[in-house]
py3Dmol code that shows the C-alpha trace and the ligand (Angstrom):
import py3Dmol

protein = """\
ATOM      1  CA  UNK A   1    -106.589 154.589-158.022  1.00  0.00           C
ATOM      2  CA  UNK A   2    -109.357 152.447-160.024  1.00  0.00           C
ATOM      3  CA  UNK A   3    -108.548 149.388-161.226  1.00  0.00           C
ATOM      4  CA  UNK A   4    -110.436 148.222-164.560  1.00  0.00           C
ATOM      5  CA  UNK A   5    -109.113 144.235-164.059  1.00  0.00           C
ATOM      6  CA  UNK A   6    -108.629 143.224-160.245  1.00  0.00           C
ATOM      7  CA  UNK A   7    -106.323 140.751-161.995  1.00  0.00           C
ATOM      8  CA  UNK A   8    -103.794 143.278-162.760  1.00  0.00           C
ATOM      9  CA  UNK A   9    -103.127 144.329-159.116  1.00  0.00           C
ATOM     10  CA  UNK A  10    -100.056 143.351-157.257  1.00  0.00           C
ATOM     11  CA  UNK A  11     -99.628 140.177-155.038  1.00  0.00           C
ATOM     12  CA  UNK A  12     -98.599 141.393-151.328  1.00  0.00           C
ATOM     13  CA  UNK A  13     -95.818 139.196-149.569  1.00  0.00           C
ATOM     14  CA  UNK A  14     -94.523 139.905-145.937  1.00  0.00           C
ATOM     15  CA  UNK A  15     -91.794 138.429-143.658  1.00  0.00           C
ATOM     16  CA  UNK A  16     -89.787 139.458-140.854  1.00  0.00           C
ATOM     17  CA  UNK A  17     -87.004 140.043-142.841  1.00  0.00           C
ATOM     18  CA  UNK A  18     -85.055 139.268-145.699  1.00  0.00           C
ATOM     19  CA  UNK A  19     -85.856 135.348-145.590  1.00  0.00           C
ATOM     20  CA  UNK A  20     -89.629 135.848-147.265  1.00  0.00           C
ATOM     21  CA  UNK A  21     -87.412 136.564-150.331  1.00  0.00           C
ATOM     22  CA  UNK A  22     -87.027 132.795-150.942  1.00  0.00           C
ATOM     23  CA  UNK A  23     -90.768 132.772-151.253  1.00  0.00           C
ATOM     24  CA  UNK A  24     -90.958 135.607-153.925  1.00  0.00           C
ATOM     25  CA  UNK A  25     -88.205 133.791-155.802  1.00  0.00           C
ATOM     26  CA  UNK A  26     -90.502 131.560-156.595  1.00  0.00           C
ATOM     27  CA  UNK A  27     -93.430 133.445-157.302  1.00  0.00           C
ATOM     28  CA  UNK A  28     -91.228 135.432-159.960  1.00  0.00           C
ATOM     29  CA  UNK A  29     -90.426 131.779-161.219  1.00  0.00           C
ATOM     30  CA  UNK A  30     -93.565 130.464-161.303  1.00  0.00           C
ATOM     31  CA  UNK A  31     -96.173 132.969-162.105  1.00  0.00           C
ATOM     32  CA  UNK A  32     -94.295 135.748-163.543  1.00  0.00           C
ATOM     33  CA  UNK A  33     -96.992 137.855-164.734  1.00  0.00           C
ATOM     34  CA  UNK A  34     -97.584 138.916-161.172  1.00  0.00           C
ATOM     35  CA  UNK A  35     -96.629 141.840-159.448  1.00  0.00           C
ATOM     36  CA  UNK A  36     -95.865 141.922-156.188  1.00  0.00           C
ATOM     37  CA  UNK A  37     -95.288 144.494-153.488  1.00  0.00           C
ATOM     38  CA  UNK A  38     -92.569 142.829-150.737  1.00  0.00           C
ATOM     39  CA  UNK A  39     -92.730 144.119-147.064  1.00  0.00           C
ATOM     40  CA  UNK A  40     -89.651 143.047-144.694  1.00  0.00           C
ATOM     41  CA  UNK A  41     -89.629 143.508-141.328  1.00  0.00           C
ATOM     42  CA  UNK A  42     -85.869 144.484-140.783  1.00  0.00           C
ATOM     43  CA  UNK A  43     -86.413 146.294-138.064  1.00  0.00           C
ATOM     44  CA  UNK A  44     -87.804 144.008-135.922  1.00  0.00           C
ATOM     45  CA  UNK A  45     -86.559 140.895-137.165  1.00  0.00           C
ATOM     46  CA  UNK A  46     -86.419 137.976-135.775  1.00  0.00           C
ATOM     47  CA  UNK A  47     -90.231 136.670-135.226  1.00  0.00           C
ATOM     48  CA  UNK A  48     -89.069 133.353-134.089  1.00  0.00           C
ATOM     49  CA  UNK A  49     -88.349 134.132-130.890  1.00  0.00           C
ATOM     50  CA  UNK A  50     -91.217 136.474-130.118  1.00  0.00           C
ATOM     51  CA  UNK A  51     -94.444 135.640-128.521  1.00  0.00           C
ATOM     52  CA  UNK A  52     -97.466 134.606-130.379  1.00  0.00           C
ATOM     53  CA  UNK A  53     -99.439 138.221-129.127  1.00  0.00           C
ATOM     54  CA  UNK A  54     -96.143 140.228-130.896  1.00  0.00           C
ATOM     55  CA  UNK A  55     -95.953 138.773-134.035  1.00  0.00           C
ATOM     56  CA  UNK A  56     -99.326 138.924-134.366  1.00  0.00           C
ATOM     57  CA  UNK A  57     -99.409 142.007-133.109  1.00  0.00           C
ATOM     58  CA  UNK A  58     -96.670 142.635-136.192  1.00  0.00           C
ATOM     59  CA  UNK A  59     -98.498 140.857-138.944  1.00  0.00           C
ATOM     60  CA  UNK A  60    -101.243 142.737-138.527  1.00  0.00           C
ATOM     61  CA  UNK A  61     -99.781 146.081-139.321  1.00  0.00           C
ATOM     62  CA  UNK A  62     -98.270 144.721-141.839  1.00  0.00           C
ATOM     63  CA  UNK A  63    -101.678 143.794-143.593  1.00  0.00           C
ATOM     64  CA  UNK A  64    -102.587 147.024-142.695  1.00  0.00           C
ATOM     65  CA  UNK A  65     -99.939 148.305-144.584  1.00  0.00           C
ATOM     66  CA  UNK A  66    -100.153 145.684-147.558  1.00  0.00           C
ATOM     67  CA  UNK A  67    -103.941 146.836-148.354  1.00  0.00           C
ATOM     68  CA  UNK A  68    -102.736 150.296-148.962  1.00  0.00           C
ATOM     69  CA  UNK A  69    -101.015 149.117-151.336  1.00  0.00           C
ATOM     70  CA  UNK A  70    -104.309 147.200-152.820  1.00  0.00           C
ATOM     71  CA  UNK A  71    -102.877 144.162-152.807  1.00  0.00           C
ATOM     72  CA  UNK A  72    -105.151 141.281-154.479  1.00  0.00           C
ATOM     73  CA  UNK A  73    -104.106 138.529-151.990  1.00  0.00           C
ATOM     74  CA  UNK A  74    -101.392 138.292-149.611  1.00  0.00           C
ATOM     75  CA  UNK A  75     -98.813 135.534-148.958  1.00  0.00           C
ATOM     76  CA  UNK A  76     -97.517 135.238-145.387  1.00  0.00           C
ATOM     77  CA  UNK A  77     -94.083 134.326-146.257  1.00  0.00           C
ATOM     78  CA  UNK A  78     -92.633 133.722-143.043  1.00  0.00           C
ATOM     79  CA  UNK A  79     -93.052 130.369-141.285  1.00  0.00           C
ATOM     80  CA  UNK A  80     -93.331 131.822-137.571  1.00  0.00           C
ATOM     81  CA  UNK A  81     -95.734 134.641-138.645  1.00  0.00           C
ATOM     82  CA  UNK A  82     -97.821 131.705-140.642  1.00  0.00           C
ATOM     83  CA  UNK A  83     -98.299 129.122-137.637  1.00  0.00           C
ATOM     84  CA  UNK A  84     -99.527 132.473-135.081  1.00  0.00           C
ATOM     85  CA  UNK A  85    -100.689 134.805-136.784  1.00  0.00           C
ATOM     86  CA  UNK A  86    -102.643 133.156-140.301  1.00  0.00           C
ATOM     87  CA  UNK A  87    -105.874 132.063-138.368  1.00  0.00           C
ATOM     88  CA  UNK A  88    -106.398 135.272-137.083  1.00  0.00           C
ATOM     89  CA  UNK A  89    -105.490 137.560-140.290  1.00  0.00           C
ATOM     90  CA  UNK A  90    -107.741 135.087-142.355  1.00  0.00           C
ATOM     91  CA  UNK A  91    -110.873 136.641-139.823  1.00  0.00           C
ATOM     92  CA  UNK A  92    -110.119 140.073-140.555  1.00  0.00           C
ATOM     93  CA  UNK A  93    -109.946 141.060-144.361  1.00  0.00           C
ATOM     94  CA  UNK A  94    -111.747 139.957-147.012  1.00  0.00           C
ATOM     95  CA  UNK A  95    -108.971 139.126-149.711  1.00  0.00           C
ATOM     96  CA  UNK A  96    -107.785 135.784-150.030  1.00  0.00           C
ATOM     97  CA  UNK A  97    -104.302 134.964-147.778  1.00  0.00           C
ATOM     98  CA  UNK A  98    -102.196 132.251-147.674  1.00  0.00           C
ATOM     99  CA  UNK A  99     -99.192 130.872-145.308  1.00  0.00           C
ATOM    100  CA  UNK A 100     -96.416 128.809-145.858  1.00  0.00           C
ATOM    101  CA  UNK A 101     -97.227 126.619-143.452  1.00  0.00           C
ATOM    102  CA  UNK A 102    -100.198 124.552-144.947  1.00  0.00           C
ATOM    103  CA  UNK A 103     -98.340 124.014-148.290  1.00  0.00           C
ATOM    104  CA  UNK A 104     -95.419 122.598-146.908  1.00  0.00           C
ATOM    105  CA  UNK A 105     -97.267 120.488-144.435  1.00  0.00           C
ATOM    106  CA  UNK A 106     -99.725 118.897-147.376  1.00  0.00           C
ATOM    107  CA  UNK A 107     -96.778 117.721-149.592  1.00  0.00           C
ATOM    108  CA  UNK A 108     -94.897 116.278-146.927  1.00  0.00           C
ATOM    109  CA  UNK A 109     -97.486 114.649-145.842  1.00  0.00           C
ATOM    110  CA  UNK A 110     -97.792 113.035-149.539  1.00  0.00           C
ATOM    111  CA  UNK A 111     -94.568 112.372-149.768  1.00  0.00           C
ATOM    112  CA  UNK A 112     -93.538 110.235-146.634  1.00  0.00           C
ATOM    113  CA  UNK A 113     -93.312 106.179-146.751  1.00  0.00           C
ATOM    114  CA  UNK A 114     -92.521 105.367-143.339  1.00  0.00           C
ATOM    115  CA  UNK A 115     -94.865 107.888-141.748  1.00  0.00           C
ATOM    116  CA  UNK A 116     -92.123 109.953-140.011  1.00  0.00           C
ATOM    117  CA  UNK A 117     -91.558 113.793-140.444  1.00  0.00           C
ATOM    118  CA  UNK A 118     -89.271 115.870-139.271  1.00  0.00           C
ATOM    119  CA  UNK A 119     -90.147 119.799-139.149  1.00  0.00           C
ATOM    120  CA  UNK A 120     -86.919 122.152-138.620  1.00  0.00           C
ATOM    121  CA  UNK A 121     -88.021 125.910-138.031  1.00  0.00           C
ATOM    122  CA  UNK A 122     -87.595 128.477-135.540  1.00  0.00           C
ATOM    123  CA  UNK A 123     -88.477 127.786-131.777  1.00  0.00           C
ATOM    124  CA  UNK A 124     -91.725 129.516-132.795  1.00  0.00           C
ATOM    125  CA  UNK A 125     -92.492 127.486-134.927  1.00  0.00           C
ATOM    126  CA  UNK A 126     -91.524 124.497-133.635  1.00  0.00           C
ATOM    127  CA  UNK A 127     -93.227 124.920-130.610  1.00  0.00           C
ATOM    128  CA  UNK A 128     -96.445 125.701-131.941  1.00  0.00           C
ATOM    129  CA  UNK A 129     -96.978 122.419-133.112  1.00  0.00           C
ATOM    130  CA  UNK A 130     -98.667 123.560-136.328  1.00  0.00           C
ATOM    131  CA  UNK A 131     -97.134 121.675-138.638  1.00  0.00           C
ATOM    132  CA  UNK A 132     -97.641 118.844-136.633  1.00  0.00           C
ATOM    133  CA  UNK A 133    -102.143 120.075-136.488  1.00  0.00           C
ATOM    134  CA  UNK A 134    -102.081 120.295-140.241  1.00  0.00           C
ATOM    135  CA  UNK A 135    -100.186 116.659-140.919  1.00  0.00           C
ATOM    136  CA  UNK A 136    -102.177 115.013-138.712  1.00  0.00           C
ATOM    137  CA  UNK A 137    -105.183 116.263-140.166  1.00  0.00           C
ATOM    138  CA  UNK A 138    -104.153 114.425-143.180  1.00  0.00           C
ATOM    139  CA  UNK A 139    -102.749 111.455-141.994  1.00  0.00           C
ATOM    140  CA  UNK A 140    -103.136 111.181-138.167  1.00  0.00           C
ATOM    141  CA  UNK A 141    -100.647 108.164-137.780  1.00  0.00           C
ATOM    142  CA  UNK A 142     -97.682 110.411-138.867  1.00  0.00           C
ATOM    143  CA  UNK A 143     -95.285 111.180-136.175  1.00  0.00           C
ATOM    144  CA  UNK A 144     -94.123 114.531-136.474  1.00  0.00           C
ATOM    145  CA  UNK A 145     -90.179 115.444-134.949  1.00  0.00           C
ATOM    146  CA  UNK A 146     -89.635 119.113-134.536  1.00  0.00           C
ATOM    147  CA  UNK A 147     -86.503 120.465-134.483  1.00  0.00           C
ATOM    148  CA  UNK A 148     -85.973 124.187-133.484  1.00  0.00           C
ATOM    149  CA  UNK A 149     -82.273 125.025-134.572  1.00  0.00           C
ATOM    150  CA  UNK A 150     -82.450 128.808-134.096  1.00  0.00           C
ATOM    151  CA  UNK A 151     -78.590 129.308-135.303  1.00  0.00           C
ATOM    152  CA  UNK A 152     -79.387 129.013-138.935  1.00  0.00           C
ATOM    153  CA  UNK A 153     -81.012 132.131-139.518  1.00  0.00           C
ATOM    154  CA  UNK A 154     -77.799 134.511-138.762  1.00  0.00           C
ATOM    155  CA  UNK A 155     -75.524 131.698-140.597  1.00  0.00           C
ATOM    156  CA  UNK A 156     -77.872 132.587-144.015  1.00  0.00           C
ATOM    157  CA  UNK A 157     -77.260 135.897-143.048  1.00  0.00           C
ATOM    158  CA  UNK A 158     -73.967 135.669-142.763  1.00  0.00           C
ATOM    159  CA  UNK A 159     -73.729 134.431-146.494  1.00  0.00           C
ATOM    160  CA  UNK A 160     -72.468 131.315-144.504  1.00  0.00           C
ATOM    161  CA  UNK A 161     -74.520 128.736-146.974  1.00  0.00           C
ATOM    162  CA  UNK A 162     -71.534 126.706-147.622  1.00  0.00           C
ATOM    163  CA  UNK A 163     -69.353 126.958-145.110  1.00  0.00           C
ATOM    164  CA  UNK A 164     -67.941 123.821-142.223  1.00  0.00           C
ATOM    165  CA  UNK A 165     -69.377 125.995-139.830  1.00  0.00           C
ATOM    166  CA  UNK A 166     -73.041 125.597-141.169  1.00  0.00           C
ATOM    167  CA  UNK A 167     -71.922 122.109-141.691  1.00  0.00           C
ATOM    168  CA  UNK A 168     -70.938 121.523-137.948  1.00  0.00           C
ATOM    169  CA  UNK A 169     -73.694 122.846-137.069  1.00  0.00           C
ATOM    170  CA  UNK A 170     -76.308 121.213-139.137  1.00  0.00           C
ATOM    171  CA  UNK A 171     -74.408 117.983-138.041  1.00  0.00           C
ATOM    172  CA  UNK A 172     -75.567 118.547-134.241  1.00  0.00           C
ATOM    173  CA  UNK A 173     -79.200 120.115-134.825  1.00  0.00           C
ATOM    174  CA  UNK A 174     -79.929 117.219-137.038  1.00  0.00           C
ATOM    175  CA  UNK A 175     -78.416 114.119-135.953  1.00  0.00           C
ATOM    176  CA  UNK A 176     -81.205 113.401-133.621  1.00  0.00           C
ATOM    177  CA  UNK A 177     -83.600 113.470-136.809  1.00  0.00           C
ATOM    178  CA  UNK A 178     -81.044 111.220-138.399  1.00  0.00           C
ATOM    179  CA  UNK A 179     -81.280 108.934-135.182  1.00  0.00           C
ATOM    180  CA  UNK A 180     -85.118 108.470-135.406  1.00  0.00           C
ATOM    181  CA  UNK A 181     -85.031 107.457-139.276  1.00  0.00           C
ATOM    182  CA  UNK A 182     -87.272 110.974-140.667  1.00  0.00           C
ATOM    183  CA  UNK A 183     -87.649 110.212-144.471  1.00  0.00           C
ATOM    184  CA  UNK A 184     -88.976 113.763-145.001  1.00  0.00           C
ATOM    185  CA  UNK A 185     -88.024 116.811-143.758  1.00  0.00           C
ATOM    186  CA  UNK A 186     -89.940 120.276-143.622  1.00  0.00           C
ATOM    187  CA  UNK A 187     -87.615 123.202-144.046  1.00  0.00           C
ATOM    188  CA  UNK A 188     -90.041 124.967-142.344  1.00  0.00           C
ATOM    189  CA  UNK A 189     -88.374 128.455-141.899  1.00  0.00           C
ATOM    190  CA  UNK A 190     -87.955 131.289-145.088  1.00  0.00           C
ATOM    191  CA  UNK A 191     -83.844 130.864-144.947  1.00  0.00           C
ATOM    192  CA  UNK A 192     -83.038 127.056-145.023  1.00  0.00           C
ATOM    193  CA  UNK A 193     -83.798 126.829-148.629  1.00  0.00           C
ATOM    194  CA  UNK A 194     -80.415 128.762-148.974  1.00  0.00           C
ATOM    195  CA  UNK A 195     -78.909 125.982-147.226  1.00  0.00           C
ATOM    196  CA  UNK A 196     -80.497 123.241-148.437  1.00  0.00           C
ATOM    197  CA  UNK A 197     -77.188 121.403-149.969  1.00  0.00           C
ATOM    198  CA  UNK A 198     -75.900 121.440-146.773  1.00  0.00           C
ATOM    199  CA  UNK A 199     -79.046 119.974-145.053  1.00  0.00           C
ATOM    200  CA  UNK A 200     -79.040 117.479-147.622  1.00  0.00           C
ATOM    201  CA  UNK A 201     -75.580 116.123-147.745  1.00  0.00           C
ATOM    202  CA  UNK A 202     -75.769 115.646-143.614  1.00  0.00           C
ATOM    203  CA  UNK A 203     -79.635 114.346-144.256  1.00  0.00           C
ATOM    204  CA  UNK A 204     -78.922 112.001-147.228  1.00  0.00           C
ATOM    205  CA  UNK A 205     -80.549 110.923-150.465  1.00  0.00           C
ATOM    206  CA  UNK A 206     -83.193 108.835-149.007  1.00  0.00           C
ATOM    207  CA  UNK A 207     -84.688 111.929-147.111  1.00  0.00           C
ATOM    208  CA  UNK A 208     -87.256 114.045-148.942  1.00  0.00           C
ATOM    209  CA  UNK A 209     -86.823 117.847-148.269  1.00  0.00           C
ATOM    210  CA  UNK A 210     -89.591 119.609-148.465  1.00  0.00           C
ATOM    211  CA  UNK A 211     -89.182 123.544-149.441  1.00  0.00           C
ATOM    212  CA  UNK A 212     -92.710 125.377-148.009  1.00  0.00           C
ATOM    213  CA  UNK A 213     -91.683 128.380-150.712  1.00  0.00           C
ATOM    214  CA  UNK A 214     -91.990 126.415-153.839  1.00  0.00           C
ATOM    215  CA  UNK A 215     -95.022 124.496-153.110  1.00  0.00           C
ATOM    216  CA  UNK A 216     -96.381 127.985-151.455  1.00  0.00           C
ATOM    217  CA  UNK A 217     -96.139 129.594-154.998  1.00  0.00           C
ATOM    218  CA  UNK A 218     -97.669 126.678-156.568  1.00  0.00           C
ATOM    219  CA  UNK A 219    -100.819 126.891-153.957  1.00  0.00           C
ATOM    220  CA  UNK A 220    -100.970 130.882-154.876  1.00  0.00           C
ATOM    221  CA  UNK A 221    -101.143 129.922-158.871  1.00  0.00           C
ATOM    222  CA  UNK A 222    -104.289 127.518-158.360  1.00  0.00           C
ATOM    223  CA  UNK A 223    -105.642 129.670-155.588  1.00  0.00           C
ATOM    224  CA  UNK A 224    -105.591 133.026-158.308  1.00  0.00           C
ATOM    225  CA  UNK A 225    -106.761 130.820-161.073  1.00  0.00           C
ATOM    226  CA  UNK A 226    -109.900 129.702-158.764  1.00  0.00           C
ATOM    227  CA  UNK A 227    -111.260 133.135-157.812  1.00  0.00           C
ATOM    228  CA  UNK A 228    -110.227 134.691-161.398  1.00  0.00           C
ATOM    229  CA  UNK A 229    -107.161 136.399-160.242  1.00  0.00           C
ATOM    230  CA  UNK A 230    -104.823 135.038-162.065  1.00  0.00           C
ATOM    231  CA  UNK A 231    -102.744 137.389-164.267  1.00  0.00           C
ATOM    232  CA  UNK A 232    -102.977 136.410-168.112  1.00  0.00           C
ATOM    233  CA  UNK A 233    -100.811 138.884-169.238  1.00  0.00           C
ATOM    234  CA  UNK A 234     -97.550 140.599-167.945  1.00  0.00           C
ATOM    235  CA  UNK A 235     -97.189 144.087-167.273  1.00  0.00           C
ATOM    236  CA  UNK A 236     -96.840 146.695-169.621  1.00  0.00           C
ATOM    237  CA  UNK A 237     -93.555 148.017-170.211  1.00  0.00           C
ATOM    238  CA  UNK A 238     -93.010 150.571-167.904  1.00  0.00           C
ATOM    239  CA  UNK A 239     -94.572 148.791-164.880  1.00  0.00           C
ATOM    240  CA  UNK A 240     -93.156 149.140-161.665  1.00  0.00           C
ATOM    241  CA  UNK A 241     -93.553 145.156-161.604  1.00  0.00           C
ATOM    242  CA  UNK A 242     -91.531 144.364-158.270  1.00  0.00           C
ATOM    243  CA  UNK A 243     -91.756 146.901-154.908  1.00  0.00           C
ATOM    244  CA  UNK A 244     -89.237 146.328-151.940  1.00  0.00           C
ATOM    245  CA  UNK A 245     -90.433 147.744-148.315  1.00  0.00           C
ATOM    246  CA  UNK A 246     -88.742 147.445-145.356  1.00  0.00           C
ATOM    247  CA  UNK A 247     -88.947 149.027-142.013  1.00  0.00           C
ATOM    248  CA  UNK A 248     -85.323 149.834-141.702  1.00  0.00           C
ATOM    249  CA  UNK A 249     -81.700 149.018-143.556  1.00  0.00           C
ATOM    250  CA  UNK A 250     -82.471 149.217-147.088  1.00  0.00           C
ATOM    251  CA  UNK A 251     -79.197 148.656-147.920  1.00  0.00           C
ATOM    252  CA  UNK A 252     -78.444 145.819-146.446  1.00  0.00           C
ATOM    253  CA  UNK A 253     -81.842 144.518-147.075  1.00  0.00           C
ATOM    254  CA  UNK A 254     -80.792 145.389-150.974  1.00  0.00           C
ATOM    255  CA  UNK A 255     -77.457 143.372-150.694  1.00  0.00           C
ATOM    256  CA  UNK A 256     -79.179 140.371-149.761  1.00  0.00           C
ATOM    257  CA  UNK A 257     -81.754 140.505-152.056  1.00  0.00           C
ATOM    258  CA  UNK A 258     -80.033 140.685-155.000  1.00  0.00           C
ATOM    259  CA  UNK A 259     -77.682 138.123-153.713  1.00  0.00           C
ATOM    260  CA  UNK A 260     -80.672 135.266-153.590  1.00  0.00           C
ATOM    261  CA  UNK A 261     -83.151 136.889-157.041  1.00  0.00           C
ATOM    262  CA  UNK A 262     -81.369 137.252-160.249  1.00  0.00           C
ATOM    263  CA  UNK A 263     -83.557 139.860-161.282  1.00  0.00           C
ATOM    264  CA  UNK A 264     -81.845 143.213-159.838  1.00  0.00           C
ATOM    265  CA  UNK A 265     -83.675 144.787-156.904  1.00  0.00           C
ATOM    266  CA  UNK A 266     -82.672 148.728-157.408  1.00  0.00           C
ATOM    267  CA  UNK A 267     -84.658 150.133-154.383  1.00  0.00           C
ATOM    268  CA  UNK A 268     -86.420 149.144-151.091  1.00  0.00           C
ATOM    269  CA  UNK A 269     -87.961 151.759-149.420  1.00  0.00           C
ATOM    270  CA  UNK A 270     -88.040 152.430-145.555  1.00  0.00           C
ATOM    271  CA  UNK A 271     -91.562 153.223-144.164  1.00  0.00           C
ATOM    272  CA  UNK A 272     -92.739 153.349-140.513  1.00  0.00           C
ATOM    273  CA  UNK A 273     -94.535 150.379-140.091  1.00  0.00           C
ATOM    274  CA  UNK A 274     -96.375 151.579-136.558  1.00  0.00           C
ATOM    275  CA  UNK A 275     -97.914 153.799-138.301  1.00  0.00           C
ATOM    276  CA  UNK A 276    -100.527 151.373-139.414  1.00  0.00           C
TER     277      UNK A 276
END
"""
ligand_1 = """\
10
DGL
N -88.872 134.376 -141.356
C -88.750 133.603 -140.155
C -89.482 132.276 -140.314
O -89.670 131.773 -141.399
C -87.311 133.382 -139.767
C -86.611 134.600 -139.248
C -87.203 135.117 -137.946
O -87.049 134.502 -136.883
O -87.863 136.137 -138.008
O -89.894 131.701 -139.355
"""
view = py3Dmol.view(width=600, height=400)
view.addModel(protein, "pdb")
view.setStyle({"model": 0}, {"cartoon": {"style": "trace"}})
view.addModel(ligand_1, "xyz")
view.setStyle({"model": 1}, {"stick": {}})
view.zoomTo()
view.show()
């Protein structure tokens, strides 16, 4: 298919999962002439205990997958796939792409007084240290404190946002951030926005959190308005505007979605994603 106006072609956005949805929440929110085309990786959810090789490994497929789909620029929606796998991606296609990772990292950096940050994640993540590389590019007297607290993932999953569970647990994984006085905290994996009330209660008022999927959105709008691929106009009427893939429980996958985007996700469709 031949398109007249690059502009009119669909955004891609991957994650492992379900979580990456918290990322095109915001796209829809703030450019919502965009269309996008969602892969999640249900089947072999979770990246952030994988190796570095795997989830790149992954990622790639997926971008495989994504340009069939002639995608205009992809978003890397998931934090773990973002700190292994962006460098590399970035060398092999020649449309723009974007993590979460960098976003998140820039405004926290901007936003911290006493020069202390504390990154929560996956123990991917985490353990990369990239969050720490891209502050410290910025500001290398900011001390970074990552926290890997691995149980939040299945709690969102759960539907467990609000729950003394979540709470009890959020009170052990983050008291040692509380201990070393953070004033700004990274939620730097795709599900804590879902629980950021609860973060924030146990965190308190005078801690900035810092949601990577809202100021990733806002880096996609200036990056599309730079190379002229910003959409002006939205879709005509008729427009299949939003596409769900996954590579397994579309149901589920469904359930979820629609529980976190107001906007009514009717389908996701299963594909084999080692075919590509
Ligand atoms: N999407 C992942 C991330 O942001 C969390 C879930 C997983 O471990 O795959 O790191």
């Amino acid at each position: 298919m031949e398109y007249k106006d690059r502009r009119e072609l669909p955004i891609g956005v991957f994650d492992s999962g379900v979580g990456g949805l918290t990322v095109v929440r915001e796209i829809m929110r703030q450019i919502p002439n965009e269309k996008i085309v969602y892969f999640g990786d249900t089947a072999r959810v979770p990246y952030g205990s994988k190796s570095k090789d795997t989830v790149t490994r992954y990622s790639r497929q997926i971008v495989r997958f994504l340009q069939t789909q002639q995608v205009k620029a992809i978003v890397v929606a998931c934090n773990t796939a973002s700190a292994y796998a962006l460098d590399e991606l970035e060398k092999e296609i020649d449309i723009p792409i974007i993590g979460v990772v960098k976003p998140g990292a820039k405004v926290a950096t901007e936003a911290t007084r006493n020069g202390r940050i504390g990154v929560i994640g996956t123990a991917g993540t985490v353990g990369s240290g990239i969050y720490t590389t891209y502050i410290q590019q910025i500001r290398p007297e900011v001390e970074v404190i990552g926290k890997a607290c691995p149980l939040f993932v299945p709690l969102v999953e759960e539907g467990l946002w609000q729950d003394p569970v979540t709470d009890e647990i959020a009170m052990r994984y983050l008291s040692e951030l509380i201990d070393i006085g953070i004033d700004t905290l990274i939620l730097g994996c795709t599900h804590y926005p879902l629980i950021r009330s609860t973060v924030g209660k146990i965190m308190g008022e005078h801690v900035t959190l810092v949601n990577p999927a809202y100021e990733t959105a806002r880096e996609l709008k200036e990056l599309l308005m730079e190379q002229e691929l910003f959409n002006p106009m939205p879709p005509s009427l008729g427009t299949n505007k939003y596409r769900f893939f996954v590579s397994d429980g579309a149901q589920r996958f469904m359930q979820f979605a629609n529980s976190i985007i107001k906007y009514g996700i009717l389908s996701a469709k299963v594909i084999n994603i080692e075919e590509y």
